[in-house]
Structure formats: C-alpha cells, structure tokens
GUZA-895192 format. One record per residue (C-alpha): chain; z, y, x; residue in three letters. Coordinates in pm, 1 decimal, padded with zeros to 6 digits. Layout:
REM residues N
 ch       c3       c2       c1  aa
  A        Z        Y        X ALA
...
This chain:
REM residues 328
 ch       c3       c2       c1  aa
  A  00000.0  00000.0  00000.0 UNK
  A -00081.6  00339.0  00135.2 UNK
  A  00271.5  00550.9  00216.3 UNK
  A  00118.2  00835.1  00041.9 UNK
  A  00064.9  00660.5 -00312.1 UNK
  A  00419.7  00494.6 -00268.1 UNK
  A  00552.2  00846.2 -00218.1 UNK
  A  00397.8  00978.2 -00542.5 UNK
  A  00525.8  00624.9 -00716.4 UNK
  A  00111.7  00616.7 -00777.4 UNK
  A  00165.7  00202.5 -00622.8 UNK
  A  00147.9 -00094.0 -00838.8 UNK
  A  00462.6 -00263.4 -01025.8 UNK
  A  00441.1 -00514.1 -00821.8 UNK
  A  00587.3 -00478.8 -00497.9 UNK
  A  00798.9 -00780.5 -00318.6 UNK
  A  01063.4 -00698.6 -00125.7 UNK
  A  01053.5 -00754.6  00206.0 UNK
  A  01355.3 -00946.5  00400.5 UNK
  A  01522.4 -00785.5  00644.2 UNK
  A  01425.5 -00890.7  01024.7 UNK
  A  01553.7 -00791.1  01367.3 UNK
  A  01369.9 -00600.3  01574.7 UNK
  A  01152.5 -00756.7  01841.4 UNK
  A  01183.2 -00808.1  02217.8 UNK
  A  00936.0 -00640.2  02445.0 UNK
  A  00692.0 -00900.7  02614.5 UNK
  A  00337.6 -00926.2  02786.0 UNK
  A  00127.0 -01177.8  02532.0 UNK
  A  00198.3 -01231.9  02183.6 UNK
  A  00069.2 -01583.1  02090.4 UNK
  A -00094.2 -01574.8  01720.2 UNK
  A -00015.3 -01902.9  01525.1 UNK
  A -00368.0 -02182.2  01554.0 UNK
  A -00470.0 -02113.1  01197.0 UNK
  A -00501.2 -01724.2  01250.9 UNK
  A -00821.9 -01643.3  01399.6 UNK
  A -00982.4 -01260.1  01481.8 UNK
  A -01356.2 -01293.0  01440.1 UNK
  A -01605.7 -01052.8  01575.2 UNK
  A -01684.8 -00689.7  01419.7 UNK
  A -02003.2 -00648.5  01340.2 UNK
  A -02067.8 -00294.4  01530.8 UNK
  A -01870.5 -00191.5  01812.2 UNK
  A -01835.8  00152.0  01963.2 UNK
  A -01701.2  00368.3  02303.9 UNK
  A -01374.7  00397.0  02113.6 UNK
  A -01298.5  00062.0  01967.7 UNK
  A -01403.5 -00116.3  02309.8 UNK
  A -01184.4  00154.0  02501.9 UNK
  A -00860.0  00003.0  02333.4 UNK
  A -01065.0 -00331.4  02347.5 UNK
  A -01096.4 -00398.8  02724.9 UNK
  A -00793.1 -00142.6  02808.6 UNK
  A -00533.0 -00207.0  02520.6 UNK
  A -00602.6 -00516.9  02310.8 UNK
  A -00295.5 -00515.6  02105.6 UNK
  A -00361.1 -00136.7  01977.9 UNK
  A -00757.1 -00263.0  01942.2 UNK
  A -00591.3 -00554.8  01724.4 UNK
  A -00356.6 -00354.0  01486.7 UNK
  A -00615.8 -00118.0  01409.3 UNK
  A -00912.1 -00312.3  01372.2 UNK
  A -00793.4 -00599.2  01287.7 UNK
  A -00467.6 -00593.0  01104.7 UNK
  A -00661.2 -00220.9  00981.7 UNK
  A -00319.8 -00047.2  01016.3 UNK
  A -00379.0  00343.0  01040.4 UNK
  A -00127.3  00599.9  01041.1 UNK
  A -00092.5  00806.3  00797.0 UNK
  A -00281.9  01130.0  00776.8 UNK
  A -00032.2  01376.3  00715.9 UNK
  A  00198.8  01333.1  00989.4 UNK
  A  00031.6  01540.0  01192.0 UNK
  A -00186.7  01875.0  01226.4 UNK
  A -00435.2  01872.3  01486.8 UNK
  A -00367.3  02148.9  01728.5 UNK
  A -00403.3  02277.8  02095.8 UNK
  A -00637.6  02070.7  02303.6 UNK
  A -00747.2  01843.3  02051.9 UNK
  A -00791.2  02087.5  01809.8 UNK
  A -00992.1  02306.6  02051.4 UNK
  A -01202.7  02024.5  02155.1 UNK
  A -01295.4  01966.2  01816.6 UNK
  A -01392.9  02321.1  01752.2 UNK
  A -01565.6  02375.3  02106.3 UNK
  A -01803.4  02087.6  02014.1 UNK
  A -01890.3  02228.2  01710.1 UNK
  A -01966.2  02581.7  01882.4 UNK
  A -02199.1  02392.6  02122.6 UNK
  A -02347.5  02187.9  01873.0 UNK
  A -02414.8  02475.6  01672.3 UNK
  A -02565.7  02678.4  01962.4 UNK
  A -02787.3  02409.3  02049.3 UNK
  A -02970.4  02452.7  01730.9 UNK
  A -03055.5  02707.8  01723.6 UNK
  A -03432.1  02765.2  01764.8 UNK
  A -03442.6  03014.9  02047.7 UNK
  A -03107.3  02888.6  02247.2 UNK
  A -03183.9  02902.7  02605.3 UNK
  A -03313.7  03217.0  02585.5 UNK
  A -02946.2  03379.7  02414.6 UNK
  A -02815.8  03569.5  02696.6 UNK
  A -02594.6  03856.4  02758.8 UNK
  A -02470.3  04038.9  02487.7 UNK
  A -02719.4  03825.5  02270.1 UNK
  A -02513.3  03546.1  02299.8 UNK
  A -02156.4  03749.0  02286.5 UNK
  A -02249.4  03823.3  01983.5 UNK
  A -02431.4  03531.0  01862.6 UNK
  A -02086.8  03356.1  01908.5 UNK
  A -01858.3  03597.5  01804.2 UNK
  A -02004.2  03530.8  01462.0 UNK
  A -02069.6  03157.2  01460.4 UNK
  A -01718.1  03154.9  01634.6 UNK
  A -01528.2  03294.1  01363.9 UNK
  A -01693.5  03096.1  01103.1 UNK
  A -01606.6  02775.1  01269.8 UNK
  A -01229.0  02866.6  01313.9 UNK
  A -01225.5  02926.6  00921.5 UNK
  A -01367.3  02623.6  00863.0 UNK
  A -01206.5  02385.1  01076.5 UNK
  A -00919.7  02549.6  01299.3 UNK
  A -00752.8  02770.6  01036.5 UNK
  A -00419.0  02715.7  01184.2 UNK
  A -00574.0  02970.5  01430.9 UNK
  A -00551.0  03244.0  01191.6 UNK
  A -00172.6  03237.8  01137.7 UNK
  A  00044.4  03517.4  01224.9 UNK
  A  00138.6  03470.6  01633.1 UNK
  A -00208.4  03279.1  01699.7 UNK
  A -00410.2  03573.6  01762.2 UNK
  A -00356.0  03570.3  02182.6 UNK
  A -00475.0  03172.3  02166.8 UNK
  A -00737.6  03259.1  01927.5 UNK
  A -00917.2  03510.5  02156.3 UNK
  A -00847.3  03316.9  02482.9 UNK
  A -01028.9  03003.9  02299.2 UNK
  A -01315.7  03253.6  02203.0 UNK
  A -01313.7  03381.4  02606.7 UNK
  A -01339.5  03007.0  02704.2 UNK
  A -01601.7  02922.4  02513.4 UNK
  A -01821.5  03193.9  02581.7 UNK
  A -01754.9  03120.9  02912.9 UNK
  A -01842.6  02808.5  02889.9 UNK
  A -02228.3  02855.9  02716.9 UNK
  A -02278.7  03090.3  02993.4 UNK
  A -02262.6  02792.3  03262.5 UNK
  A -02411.7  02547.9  03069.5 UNK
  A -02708.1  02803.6  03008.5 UNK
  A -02663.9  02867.9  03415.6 UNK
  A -02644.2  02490.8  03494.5 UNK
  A -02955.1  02335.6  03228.2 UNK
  A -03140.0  02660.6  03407.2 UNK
  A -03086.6  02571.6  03755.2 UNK
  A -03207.4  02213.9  03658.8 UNK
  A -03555.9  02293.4  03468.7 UNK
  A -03429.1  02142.0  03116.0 UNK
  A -03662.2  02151.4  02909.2 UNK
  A -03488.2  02000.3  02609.4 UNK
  A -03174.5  01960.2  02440.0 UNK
  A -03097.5  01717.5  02157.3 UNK
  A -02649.3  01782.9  02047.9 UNK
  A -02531.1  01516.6  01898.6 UNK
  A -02745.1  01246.6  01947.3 UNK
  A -02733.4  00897.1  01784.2 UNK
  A -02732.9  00579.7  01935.7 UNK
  A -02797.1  00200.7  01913.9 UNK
  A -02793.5 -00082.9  02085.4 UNK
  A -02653.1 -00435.3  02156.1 UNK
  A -02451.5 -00612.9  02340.8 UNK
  A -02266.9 -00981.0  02442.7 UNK
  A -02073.2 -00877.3  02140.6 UNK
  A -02318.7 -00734.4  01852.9 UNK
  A -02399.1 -00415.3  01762.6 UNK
  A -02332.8 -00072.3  01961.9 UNK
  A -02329.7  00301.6  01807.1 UNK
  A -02239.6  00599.9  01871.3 UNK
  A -02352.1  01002.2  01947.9 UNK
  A -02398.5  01150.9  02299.3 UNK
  A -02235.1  01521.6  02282.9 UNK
  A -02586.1  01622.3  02457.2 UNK
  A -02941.7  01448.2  02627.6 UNK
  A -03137.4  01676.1  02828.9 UNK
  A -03455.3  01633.3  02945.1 UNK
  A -03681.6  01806.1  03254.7 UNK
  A -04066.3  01873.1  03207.6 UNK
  A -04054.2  01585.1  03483.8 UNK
  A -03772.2  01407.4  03647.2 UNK
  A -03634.5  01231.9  03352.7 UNK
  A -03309.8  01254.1  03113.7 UNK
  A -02914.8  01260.0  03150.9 UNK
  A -02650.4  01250.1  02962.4 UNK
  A -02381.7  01499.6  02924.3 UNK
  A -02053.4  01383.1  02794.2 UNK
  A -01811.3  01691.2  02711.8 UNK
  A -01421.5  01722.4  02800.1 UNK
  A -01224.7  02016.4  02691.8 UNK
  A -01017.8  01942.8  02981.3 UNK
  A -00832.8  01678.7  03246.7 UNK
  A -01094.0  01799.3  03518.6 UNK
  A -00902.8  01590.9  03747.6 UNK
  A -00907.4  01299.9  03567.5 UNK
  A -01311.5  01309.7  03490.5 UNK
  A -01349.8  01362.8  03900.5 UNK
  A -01183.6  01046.3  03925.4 UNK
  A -01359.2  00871.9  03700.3 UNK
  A -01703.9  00937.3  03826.8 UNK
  A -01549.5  00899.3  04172.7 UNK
  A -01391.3  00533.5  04123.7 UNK
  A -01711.8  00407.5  03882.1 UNK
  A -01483.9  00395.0  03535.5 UNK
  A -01687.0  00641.1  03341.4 UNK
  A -01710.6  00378.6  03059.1 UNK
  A -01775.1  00644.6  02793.6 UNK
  A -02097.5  00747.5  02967.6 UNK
  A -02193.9  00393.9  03092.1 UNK
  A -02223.2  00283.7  02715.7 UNK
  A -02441.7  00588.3  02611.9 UNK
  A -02623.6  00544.3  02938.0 UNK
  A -02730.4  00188.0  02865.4 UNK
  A -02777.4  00233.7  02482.6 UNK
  A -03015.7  00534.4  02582.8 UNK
  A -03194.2  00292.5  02806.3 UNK
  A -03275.1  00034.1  02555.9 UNK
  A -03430.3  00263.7  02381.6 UNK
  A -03593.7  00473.8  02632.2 UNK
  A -03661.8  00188.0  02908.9 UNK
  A -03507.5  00366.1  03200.3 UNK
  A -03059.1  00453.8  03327.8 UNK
  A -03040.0  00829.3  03274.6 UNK
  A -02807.6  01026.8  03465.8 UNK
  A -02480.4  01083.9  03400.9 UNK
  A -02225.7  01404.6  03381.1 UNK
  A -01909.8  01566.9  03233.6 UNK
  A -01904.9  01900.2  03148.2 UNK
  A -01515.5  02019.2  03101.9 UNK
  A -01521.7  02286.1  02835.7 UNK
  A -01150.8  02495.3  02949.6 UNK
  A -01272.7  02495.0  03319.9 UNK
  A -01669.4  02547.3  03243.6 UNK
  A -01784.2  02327.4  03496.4 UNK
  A -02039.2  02039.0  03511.4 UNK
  A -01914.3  01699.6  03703.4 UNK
  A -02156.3  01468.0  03864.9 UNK
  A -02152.5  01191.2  04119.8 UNK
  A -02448.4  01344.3  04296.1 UNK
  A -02682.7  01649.9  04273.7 UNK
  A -03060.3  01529.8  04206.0 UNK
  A -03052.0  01631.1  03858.8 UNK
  A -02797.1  01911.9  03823.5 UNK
  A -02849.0  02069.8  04148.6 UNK
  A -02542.3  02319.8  04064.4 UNK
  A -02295.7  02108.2  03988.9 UNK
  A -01943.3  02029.6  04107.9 UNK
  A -02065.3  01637.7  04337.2 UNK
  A -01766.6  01406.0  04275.9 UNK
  A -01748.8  01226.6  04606.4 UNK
  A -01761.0  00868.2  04547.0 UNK
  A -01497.4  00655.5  04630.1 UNK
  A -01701.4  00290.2  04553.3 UNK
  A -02024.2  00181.6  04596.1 UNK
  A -02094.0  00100.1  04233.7 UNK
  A -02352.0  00297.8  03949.5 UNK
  A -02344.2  00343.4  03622.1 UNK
  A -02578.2 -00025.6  03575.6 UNK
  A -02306.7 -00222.9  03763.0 UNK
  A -02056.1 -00014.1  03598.3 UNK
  A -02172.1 -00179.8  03223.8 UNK
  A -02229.7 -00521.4  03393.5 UNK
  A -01844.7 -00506.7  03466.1 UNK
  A -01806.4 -00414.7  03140.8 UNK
  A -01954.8 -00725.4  02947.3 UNK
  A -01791.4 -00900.5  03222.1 UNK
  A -01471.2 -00747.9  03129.3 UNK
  A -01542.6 -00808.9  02743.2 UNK
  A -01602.7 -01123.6  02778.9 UNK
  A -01289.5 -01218.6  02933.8 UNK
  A -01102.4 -01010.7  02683.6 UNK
  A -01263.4 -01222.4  02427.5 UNK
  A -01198.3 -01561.5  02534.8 UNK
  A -00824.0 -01446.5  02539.1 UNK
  A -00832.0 -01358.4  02156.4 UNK
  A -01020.7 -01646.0  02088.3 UNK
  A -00715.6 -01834.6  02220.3 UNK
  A -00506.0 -01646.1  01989.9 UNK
  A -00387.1 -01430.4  02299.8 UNK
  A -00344.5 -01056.1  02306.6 UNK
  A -00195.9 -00853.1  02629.7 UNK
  A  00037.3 -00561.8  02600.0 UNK
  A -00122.6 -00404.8  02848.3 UNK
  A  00097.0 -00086.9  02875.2 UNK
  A  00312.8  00048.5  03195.0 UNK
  A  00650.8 -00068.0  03112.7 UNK
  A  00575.7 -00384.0  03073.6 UNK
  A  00514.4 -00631.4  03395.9 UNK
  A  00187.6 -00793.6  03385.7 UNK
  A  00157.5 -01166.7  03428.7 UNK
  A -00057.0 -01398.9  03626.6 UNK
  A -00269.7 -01444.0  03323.0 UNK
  A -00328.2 -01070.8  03342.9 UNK
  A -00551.4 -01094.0  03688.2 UNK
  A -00901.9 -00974.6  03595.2 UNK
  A -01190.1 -01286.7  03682.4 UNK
  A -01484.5 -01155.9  03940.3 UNK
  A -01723.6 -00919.1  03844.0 UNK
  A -01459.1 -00736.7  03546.1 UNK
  A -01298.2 -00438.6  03623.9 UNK
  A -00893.6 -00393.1  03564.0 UNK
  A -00805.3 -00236.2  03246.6 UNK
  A -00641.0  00048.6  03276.9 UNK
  A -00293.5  00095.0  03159.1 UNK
  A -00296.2  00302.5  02895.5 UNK
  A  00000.8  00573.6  02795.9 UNK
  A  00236.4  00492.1  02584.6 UNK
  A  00198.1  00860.2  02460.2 UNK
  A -00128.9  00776.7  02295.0 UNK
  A -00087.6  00463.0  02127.1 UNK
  A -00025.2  00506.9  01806.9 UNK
  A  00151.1  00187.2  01771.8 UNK
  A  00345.4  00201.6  02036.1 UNK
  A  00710.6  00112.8  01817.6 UNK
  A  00512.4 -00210.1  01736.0 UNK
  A  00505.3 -00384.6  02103.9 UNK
  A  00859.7 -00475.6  02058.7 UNK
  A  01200.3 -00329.0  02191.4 UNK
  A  01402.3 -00265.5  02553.4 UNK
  A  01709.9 -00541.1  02547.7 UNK
C-alpha cells in the first residue's frame, strides 16, 4: 500500500497486521530461499546497471522488490536541484535555431529570459524570500557556463548539436536506453559525446583517469551500434564550466585528464558485460552482496578476470540504506 493513501485512510479494509520482528544483523550476502527467483528486466539503463554492478542489494529492492520511497519526503534542492535546472537551460539553448551564433549580450539576455522561466517552472523554491543571492549566483554560473561550451564546440569545428538524445541498444542482458545530455558532430572528424556534471570535478578527473566512466561507456557503445564507429568521450562540469577529456584530438581546449591505465572506453564496456555477467550468476544463485563500506567484503566478493571492482557506494545515497541490517 502506498504511505500516502494509508495516511489519507484512502487504503483498502483489508490490511493484515504484521508481527512484530527484531531487527536484523548487518552481513555481506543475503541468501534468498531456492523457490525465489529474480528474472531478467526487459530494458536496462546507465542507472539501474550503476546500482546493478556497484550495489546489487539497492538494484534488488528497487527493481525488484519495486520499493520506492515516498515522494514527499523530500524537496529537491541545491546541487541536485541546480543540475536539474542547468540541463534544462542547456537543453533549451540548444534549440534554438540560431544557437552558436548567441553571443555577448545576445545570449545574456537570451538567458536571462529563458532563465527565469525555467526557475518558475521547475525550481520555484528559488523564488522564496532569502533565495535571491543563490538565485543570481545560479544565473552567473550558467551563463558562464554557455559561454565555454560556445568557446569549447568553437575551438573544435562542431558543426552540430543534438540535447537530449535517445538511445538504444543491446546487450548480454537485453535491452539498453537511455538520452545523452549532448552528441556533437565536426564537418569531418567524427562525433563525441558529452555527458554533463553540475559538479564533483574531481571525481569526473578520476574517472576518465582510472577508465570507470561507465555512464559514458554505455552511451558510447549504444551510439556505436547505431552509428558503426566509438565516439569520443567528455564531461562538461556545469558549476566549474569546464570540459574533461582523456585526451585532446577532438576538444582541443579542454582540461586532458592524465590517464592513470591503459584502458578505452571499448575495453571499458567489455569489463562491463564481464562485470554483469558475474553479477548475474550471483543472483541467479539467489545471492546478493551488500556491497557498501562498513561492511567487510568476503572472498566471494573478488571480481573474476576481465570485470572491474564495483565500487563501494555511500551509504549517503542509498536510499535503503536502514534495510542492510543493524551494528550489534
């Protein structure tokens, strides 16, 4: 039963009551019993095979056991919040018919007006009283930030800019979707794919720099089914307006990332079906790792050749993080 409709007695009559239980004991595995089985979704995207290869137990409960929680404990704010209304500035900028040529005071005002009817739309806790300082710094940012992109997709002859772009594709495990915050394209010299952060700079660098940029390997290969050929890769970070890449062929202004392995981006998704894979065969067996910091991993929790280790996820953002069982 959803809380909400037991809230506003809106449930049916029917409701058992449940008997009292103690609280579980943190451990590594849970073991489900041999009749209980966890069959394959049909479609599968960047964010359910994130908590997939990195945090099975959260990709269990919420795909699987479907629990969600509930939509008004929370109002987005801050970074997320300013994330979600920097993509739509971009998005919106992008098409618009005569884009790259906005420039100057053009474009200040341009997004002084789209700016303010985004932020009514979709970030109206911006227009309490006391919000006014963040509100203009996030309007400062982002014009900032269209500035270098325009600098950047310049510098690097695009010729063409599709925002939002859908994707398809397959996998080892079915179906793959999911939308690219921007594809460029040069006259000549082929197509990349931008993925945009609001921030964690830091963290992107090391990302491109230790081959884990999973988001952008599974756009990258999804793009190349369709298209026949890898594209390249980057992160643009939105607070800091600047453009991340592991080299400088393509984006010949932006910030290299230094790399610290000798993978690429096609390696980088063969590691990731490899990684699949053996996350599979462990739910098959009725297996499921809490994969999170606090909790010691176990022999059983050594990757095979060719995967990648998941990466321990923060208790912070797991949303079922009261679930994995208690401290003794």
């Amino acid at each position: 039963e959803p809380l909400e409709a037991l809230m506003t007695g809106q449930t049916g009559k029917d409701l058992q009551q449940v008997a009292h239980a103690t609280l579980p004991r943190q451990k590594r595995w849970w073991q489900l019993p041999r009749e209980v089985t966890i069959a394959h979704r049909t479609s599968e995207s960047y964010s359910s095979l994130d908590l997939f290869l990195n945090a099975p137990h959260q990709w269990v409960l919420k795909y699987a056991a479907r629990l969600n929680p509930s939509n008004l404990l929370a109002m987005t704010d801050q970074n997320r919040l300013y994330g979600n209304l920097a993509h739509r500035i971009v998005d919106r900028f992008f098409h618009v018919g005569n884009a790259r040529e906005l420039r100057g005071d053009t474009l200040a005002g341009w997004l002084s007006q789209e700016f303010e009817s985004v932020v009514a739309e979709e970030g109206a806790v911006l227009l309490m009283p006391g919000r006014r300082m963040d509100r203009e710094w996030l309007r400062g940012a982002l014009g900032r930030s269209l500035e270098e992109i325009q600098r950047q997709f310049s510098a690097a002859g695009i010729v063409e800019v599709e925002s939002e772009r859908s994707l398809t594709g397959t996998f080892a495990g079915g179906s793959l979707e999911g939308k690219a915050d921007l594809v460029v394209r040069k006259q000549v010299g082929g197509q990349a794919i931008v993925d945009m952060k609001w921030a964690g700079a830091n963290r992107h660098k090391d990302r491109l720099a230790q081959n884990r940029h999973l988001q952008l390997a599974l756009y990258a290969e999804m793009l190349r089914q369709e298209t026949g050929t890898w594209p390249e890769v980057a992160y643009f970070i939105l607070e800091a307006s600047r453009l991340l890449a592991s080299d400088t062929a393509f984006f010949p202004q932006a910030q290299r990332v230094q790399s610290n392995s000798t993978g690429t981006t096609p390696q980088l998704w063969e590691q990731l079906v490899a990684t699949w894979r053996w996350r599979r065969s462990q739910i098959d067996a009725g297996k499921i790792e809490i994969a999170v910091e606090h909790i010691e991993p176990t022999v059983e929790s050594q990757v095979p050749p060719g995967a990648f280790a998941p990466e321990e996820m923060s208790q912070e953002y797991d949303e079922y993080r009261w679930l994995v069982g208690w401290e003794n």
